[in-house]
Backbone as a printed PyTorch tensor [residue, N CA C, xyz], in Angstrom:
tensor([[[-24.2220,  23.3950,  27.7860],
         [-22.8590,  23.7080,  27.4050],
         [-22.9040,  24.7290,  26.2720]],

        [[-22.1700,  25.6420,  26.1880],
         [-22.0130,  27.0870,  25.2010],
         [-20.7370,  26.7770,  24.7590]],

        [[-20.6400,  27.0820,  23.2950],
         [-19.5630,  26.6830,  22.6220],
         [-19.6640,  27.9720,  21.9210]],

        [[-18.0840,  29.0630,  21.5210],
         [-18.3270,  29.7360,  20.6010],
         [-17.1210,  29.2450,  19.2830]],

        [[-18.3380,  28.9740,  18.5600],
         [-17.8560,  29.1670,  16.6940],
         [-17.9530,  30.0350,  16.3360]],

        [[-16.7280,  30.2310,  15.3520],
         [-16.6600,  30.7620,  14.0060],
         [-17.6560,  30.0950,  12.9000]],

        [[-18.3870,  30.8870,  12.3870],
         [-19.0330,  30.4410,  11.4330],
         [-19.2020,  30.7700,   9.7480]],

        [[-18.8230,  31.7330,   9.3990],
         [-18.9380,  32.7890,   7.8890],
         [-17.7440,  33.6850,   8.2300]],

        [[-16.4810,  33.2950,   7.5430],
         [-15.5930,  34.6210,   7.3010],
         [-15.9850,  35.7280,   5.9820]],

        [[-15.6900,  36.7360,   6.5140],
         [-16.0340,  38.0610,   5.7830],
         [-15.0470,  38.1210,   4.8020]],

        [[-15.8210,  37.8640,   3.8650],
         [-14.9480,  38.5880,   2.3130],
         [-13.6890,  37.0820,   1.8180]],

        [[-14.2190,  36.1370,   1.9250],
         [-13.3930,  34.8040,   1.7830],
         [-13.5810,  33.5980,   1.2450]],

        [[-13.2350,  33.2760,   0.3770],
         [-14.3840,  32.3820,  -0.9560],
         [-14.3970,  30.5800,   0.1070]],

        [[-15.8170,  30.5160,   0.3740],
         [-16.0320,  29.1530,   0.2820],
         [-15.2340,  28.1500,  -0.5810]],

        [[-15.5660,  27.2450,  -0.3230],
         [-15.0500,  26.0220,  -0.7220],
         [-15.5990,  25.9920,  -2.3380]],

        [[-17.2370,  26.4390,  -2.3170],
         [-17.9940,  26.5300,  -3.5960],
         [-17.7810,  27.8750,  -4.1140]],

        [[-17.1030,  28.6730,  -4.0090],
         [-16.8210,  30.0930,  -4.8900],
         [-17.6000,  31.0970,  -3.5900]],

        [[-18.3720,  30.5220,  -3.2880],
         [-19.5000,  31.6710,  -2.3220],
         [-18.6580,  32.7180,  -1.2850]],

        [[-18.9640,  34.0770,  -1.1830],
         [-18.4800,  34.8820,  -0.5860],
         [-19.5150,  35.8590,  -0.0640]],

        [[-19.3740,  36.4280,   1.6100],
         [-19.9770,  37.2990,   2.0340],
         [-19.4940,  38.5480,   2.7830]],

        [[-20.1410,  39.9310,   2.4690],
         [-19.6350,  41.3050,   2.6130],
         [-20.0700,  40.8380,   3.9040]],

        [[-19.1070,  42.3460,   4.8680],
         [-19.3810,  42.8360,   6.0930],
         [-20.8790,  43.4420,   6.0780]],

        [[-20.8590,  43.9210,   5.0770],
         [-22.2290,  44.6830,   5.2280],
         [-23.3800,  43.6500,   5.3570]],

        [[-23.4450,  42.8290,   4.1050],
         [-24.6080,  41.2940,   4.4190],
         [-24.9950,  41.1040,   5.2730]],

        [[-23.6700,  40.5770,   6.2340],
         [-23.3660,  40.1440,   7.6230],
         [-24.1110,  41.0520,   8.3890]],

        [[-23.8430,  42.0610,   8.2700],
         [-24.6520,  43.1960,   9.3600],
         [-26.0450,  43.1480,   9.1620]],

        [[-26.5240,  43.5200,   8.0980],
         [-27.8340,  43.7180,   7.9060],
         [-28.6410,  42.8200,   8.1180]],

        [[-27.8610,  41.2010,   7.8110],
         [-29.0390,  40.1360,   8.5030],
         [-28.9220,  40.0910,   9.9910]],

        [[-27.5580,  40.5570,  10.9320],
         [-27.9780,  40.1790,  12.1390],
         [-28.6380,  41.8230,  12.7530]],

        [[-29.3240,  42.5050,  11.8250],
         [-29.7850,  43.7240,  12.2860],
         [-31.6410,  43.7010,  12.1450]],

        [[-31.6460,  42.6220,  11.0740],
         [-32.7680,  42.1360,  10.3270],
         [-33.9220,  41.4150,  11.5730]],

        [[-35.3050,  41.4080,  11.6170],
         [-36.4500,  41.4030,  12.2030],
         [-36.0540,  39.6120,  12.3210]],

        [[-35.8320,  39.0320,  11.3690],
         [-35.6320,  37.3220,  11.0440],
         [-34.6330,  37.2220,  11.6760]],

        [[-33.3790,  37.6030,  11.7750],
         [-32.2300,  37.2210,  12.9280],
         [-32.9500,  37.5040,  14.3060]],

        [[-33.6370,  38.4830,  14.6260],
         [-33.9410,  38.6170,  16.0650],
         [-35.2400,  37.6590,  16.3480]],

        [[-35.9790,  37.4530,  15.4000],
         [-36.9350,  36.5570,  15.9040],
         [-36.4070,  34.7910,  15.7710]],

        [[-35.0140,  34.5830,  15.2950],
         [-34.3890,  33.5100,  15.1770],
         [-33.9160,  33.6110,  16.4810]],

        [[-33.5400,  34.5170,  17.3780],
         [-32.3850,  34.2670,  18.3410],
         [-33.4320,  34.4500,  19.9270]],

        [[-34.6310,  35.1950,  19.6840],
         [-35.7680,  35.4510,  20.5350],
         [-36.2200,  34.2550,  20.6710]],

        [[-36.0440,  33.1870,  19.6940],
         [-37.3970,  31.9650,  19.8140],
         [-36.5100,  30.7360,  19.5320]],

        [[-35.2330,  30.9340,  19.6830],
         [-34.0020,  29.8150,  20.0340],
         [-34.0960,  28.7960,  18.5670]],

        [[-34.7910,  29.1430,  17.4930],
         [-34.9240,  28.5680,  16.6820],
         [-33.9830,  28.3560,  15.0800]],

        [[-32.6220,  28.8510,  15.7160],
         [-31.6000,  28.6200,  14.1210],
         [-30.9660,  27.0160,  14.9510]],

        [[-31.1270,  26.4110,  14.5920],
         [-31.1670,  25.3300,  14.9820],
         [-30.1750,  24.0300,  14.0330]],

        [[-29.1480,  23.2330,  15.0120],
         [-28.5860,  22.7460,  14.3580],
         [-28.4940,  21.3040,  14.5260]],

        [[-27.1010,  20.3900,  14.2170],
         [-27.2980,  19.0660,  13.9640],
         [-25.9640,  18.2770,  13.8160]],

        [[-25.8600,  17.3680,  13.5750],
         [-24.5110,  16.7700,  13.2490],
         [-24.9250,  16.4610,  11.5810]],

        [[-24.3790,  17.3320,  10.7440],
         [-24.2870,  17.4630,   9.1530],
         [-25.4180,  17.5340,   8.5040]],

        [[-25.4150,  18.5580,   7.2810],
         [-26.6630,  19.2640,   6.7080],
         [-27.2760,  17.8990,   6.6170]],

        [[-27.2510,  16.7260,   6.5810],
         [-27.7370,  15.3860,   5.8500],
         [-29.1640,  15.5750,   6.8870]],

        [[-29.2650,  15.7810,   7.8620],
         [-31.0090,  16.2000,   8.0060],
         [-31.2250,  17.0530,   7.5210]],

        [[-31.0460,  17.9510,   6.9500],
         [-31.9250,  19.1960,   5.7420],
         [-31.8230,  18.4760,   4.5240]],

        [[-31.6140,  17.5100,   3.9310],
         [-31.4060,  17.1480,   3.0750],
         [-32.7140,  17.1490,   2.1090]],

        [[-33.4420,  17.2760,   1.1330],
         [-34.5770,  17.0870,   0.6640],
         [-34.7070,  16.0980,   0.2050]],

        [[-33.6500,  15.1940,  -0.8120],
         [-33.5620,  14.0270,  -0.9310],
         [-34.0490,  13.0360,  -0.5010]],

        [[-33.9100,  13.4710,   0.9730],
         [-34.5390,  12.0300,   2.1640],
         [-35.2770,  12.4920,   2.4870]],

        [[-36.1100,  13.5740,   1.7690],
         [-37.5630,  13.2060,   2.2090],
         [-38.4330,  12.9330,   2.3350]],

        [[-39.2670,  12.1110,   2.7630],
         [-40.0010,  11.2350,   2.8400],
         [-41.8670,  11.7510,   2.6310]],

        [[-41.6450,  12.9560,   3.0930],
         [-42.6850,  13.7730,   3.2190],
         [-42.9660,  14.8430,   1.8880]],

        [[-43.4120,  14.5380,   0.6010],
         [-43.0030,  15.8330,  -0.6780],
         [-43.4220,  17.2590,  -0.0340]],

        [[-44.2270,  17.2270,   0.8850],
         [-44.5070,  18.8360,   1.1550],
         [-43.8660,  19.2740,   2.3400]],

        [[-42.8110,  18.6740,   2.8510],
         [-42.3790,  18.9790,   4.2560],
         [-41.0940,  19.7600,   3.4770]],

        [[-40.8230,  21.1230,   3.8350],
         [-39.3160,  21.6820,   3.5400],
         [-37.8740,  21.2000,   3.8420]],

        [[-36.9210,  21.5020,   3.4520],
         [-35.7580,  20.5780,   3.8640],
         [-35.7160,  21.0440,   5.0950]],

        [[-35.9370,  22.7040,   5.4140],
         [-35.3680,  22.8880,   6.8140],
         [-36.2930,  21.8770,   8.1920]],

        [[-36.9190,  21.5920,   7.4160],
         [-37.8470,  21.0170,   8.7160],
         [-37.5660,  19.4350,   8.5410]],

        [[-36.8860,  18.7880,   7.6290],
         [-36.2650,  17.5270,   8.2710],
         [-35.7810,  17.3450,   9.5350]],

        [[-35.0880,  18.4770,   9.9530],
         [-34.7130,  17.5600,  11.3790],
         [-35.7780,  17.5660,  12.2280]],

        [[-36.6730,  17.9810,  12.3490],
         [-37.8360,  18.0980,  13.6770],
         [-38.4060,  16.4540,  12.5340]],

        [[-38.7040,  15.9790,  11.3560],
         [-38.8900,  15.0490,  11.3060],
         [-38.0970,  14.0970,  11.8710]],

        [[-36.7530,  14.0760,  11.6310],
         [-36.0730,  13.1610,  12.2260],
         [-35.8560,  13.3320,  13.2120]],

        [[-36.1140,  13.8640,  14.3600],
         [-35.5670,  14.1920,  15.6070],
         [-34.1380,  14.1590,  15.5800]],

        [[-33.3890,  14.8530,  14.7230],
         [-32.2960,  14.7680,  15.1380],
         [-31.1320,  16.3870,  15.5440]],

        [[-32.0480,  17.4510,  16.4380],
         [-31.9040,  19.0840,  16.5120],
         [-30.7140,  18.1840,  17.9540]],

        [[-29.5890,  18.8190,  17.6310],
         [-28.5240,  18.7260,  18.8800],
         [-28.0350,  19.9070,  19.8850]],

        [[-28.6740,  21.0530,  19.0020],
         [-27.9070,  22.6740,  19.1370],
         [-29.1380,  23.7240,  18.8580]],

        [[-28.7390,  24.7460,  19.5470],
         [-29.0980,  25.9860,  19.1860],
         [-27.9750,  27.3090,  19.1460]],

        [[-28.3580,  28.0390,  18.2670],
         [-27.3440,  29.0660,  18.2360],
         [-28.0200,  30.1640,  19.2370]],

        [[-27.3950,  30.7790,  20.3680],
         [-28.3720,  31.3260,  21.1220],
         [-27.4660,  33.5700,  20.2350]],

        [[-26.5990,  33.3050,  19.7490],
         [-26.4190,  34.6170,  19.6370],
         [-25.2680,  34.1790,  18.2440]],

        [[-24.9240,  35.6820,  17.5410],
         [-24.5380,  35.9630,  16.0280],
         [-23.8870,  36.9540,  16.4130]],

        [[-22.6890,  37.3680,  16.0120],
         [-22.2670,  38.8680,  16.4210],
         [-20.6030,  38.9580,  15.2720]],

        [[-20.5180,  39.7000,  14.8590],
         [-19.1080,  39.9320,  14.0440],
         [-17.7930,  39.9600,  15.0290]],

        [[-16.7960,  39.3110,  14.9920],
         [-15.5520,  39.7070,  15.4760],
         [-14.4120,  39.4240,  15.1290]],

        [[-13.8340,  40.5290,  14.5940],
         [-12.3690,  40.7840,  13.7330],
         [-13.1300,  40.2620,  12.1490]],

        [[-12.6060,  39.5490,  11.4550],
         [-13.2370,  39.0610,   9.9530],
         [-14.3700,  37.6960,  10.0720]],

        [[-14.7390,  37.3650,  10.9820],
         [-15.7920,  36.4730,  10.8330],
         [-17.2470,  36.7740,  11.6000]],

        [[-17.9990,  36.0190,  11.3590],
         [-19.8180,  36.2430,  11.9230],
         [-19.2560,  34.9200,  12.7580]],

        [[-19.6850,  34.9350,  13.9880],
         [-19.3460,  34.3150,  15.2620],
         [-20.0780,  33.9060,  15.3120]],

        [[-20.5170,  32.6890,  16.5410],
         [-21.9120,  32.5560,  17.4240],
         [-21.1290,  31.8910,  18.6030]],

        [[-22.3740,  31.3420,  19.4000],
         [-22.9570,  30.8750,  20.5980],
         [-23.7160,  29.8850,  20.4310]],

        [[-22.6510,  28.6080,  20.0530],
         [-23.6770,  27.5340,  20.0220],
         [-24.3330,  26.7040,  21.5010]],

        [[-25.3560,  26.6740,  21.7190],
         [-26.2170,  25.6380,  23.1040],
         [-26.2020,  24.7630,  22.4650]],

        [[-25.3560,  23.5780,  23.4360],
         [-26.1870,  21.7620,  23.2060],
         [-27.1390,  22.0960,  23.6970]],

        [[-28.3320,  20.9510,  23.1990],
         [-29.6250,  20.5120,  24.4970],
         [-29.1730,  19.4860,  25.5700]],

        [[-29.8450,  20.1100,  26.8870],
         [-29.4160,  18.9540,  27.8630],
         [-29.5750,  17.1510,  27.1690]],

        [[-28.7520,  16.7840,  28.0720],
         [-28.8760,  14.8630,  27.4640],
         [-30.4810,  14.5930,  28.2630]],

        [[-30.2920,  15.1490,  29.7790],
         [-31.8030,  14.1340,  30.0710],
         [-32.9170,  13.7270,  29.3750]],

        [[-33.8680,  14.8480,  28.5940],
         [-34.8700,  14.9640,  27.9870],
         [-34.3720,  13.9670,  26.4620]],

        [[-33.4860,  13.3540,  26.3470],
         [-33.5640,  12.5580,  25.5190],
         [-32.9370,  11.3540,  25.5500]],

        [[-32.3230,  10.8030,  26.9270],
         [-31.7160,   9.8110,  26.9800],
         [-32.0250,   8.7790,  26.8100]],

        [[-31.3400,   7.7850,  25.8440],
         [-31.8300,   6.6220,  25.2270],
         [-32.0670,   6.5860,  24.0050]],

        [[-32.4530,   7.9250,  23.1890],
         [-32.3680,   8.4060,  21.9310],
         [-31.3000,   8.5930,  21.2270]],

        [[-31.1150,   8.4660,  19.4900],
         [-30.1860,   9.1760,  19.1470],
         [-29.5660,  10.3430,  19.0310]],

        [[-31.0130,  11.4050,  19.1130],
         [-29.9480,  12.6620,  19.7310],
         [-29.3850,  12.6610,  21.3880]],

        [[-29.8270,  11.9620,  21.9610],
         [-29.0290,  11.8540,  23.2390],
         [-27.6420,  11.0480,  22.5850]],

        [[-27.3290,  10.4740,  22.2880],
         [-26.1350,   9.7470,  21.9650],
         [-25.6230,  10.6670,  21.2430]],

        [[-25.6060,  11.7090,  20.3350],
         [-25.3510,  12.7550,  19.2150],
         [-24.5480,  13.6520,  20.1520]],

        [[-25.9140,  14.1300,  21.0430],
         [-25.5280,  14.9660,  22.1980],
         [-24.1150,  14.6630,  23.2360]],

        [[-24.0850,  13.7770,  23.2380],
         [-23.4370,  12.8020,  24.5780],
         [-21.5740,  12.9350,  23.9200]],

        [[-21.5100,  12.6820,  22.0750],
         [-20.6470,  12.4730,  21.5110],
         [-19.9520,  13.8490,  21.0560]],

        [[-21.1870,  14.9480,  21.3660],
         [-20.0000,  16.1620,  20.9430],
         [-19.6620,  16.7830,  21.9230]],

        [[-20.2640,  16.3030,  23.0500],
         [-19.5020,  16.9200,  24.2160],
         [-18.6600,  16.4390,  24.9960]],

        [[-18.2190,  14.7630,  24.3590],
         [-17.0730,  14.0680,  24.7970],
         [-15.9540,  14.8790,  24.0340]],

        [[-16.3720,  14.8090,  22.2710],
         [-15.2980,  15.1030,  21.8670],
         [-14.7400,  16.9670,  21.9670]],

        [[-16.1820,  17.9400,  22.5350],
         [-15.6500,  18.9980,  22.6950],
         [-15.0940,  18.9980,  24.0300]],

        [[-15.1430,  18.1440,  24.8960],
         [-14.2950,  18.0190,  26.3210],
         [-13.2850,  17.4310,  25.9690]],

        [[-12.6960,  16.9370,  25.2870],
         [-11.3270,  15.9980,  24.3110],
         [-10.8140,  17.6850,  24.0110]],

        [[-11.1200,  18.5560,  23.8280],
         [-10.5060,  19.8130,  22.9850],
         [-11.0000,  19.3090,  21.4680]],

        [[-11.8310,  18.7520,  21.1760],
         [-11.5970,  18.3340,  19.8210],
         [-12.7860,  19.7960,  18.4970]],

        [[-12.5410,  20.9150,  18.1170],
         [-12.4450,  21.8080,  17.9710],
         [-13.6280,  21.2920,  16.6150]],

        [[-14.3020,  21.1100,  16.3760],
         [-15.0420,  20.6730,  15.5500],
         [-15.9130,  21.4960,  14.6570]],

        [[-15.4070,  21.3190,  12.9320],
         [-16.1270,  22.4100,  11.8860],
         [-17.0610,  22.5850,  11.9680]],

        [[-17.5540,  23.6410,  11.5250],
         [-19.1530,  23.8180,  11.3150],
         [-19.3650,  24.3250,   9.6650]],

        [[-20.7320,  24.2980,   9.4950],
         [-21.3490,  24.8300,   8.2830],
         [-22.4550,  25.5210,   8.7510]],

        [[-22.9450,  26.5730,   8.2870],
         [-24.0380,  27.5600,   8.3130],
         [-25.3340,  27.2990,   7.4390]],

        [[-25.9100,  27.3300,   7.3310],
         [-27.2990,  27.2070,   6.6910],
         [-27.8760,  28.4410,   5.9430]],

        [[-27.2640,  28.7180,   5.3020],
         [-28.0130,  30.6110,   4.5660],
         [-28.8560,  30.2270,   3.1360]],

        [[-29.6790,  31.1670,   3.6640],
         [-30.7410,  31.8290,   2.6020],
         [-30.6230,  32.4980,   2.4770]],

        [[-30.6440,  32.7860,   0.8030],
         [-30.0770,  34.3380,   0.3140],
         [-30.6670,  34.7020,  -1.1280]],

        [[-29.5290,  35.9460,  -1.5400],
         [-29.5160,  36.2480,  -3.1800],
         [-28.1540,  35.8900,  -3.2060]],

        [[-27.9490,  35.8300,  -4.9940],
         [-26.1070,  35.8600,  -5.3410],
         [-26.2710,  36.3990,  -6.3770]],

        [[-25.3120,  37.1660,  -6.1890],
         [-25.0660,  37.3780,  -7.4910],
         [-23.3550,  36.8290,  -7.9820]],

        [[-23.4340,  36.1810,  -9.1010],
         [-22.2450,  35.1570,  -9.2830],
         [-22.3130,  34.1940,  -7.8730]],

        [[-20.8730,  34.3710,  -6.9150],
         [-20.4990,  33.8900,  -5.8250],
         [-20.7950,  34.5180,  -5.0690]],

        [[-21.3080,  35.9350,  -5.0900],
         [-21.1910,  36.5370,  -3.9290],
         [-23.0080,  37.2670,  -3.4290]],

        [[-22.8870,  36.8390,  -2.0340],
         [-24.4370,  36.6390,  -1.5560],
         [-24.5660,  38.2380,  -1.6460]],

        [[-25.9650,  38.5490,  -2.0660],
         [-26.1670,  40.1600,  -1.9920],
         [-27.2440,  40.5360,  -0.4840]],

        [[-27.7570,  39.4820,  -0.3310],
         [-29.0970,  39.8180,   0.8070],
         [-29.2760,  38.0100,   1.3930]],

        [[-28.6820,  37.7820,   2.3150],
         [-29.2000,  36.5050,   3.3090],
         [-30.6420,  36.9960,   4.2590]],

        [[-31.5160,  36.2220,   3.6890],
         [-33.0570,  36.4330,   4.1700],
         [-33.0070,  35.6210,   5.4900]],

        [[-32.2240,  34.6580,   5.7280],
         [-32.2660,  33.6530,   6.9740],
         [-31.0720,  32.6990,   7.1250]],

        [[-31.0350,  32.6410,   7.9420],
         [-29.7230,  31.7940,   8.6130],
         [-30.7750,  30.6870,   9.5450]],

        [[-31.3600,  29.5000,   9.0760],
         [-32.1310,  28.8230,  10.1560],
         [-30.7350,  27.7800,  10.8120]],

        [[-29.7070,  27.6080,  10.5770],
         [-29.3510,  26.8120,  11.2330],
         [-27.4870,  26.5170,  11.2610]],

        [[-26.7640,  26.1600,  11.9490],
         [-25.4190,  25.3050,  12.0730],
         [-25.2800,  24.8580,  11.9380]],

        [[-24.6820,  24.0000,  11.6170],
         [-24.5180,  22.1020,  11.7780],
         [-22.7250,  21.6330,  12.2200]],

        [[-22.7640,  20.7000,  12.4240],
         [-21.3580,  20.2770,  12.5590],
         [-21.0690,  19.2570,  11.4560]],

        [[-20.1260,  19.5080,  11.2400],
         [-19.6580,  18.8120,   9.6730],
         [-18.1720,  18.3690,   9.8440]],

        [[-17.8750,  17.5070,   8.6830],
         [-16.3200,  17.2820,   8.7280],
         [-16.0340,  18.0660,   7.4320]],

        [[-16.8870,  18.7530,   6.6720],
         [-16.6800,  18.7280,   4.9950],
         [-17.4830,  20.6030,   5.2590]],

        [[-16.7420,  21.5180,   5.9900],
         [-17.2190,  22.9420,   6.0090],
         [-16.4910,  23.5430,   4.9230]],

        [[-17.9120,  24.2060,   4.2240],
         [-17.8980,  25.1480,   3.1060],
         [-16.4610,  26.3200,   3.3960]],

        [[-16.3480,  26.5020,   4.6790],
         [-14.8290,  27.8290,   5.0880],
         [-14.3480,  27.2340,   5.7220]],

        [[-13.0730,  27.1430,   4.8740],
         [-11.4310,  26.5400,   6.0990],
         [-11.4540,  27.1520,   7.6940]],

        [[-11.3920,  26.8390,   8.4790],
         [-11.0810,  27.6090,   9.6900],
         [-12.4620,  27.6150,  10.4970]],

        [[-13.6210,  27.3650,   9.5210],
         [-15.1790,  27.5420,  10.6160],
         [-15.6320,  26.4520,  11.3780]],

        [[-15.3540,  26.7380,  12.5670],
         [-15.3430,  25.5850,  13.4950],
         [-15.3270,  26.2360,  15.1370]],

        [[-15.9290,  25.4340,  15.7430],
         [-15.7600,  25.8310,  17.3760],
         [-14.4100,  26.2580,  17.9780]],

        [[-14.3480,  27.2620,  18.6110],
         [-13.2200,  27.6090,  19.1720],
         [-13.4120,  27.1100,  20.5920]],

        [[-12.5910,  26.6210,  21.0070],
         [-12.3350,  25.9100,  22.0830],
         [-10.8230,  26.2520,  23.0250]],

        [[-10.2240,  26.8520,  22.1430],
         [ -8.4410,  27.3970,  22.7850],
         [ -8.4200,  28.7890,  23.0160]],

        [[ -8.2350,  29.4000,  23.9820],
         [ -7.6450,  30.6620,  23.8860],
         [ -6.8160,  30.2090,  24.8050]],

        [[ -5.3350,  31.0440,  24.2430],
         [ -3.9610,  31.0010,  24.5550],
         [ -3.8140,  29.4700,  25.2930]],

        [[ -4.0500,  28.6520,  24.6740],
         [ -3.9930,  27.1230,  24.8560],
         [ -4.4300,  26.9530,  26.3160]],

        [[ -5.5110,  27.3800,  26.6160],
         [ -6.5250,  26.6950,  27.3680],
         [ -7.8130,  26.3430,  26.9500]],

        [[ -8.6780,  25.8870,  27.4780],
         [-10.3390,  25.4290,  26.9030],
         [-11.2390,  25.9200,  28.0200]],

        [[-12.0250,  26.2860,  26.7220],
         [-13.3990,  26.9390,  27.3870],
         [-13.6760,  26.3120,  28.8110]],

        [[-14.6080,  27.2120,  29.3890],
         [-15.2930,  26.3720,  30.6690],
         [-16.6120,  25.8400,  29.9440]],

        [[-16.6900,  24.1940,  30.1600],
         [-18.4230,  23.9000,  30.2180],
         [-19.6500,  24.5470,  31.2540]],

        [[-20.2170,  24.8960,  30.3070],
         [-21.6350,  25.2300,  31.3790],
         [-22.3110,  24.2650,  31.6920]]])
């Protein structure tokens, strides 16, 4: 199933002060690390940053981004990034349910595609690595991941699911 979100509006203060240029935006999805993120299916997401968390980790030398492959809990991939009108877009992929049924990401899996077949339009948060200067990012080195959240850093960033009040087709 392909879902497209909104993910980073251009030029629009986060929830935490944080803000990102058009230009940023461009240059990371122009950048060697966006294409080898989107070549090797690996910006990878979840149901809420709480698997990147470092806190819970259990492992001191394991990075936060790599909690979820500890926890098995990867639900998504972003298969594409692209600007349209004021926001950085994507193309989020569930993973099929088979290869994990009986698991909790099969149940994870199972629950956002009830509720994205409900129409239920669900936020997201982005995962960036960067510079700032003050609030505002000067150079994002990596974007490893999405997540779905109830608590997104930008009002409005969330799966689009309606055009002119119909819903996407599932793949």
């Amino acid at each position: 199933m392909e879902i497209k979100a909104k993910i980073l509006p251009i030029e629009q203060k986060a929830t935490d002060g944080s803000i990102f240029s058009r230009k940023v935006l461009v240059d990371y999805l122009e950048s060697d690390t966006y294409k080898y993120r989107m070549a090797t299916r690996t910006c990878l997401g979840s149901v809420t940053h709480g698997n990147r968390d470092q806190k819970t980790n259990k492992y001191s030398l394991v990075p936060a981004v790599d909690q979820m492959l500890l926890n098995m809990m990867i639900t998504h991939y972003v298969s594409k990034m692209y600007i349209e009108g004021d926001w950085l877009c994507g193309t989020l992929v569930l993973l099929p349910i088979e290869p994990f049924e009986g698991t909790q990401i099969g149940n994870w899996i199972k629950m956002i595609r009830g509720l994205v077949m409900s129409g239920i339009e669900l936020p997201v948060s982005a995962v960036v690595v960067g510079e700032w200067q003050k609030d505002v990012c000067t150079k994002i080195y990596d974007i490893p991941g999405v997540d779905f959240t109830l608590d997104p850093g930008f009002r409005k960033a969330g799966l689009v699911l309606r055009t002119n009040k119909s819903f996407s087709r599932n793949r």
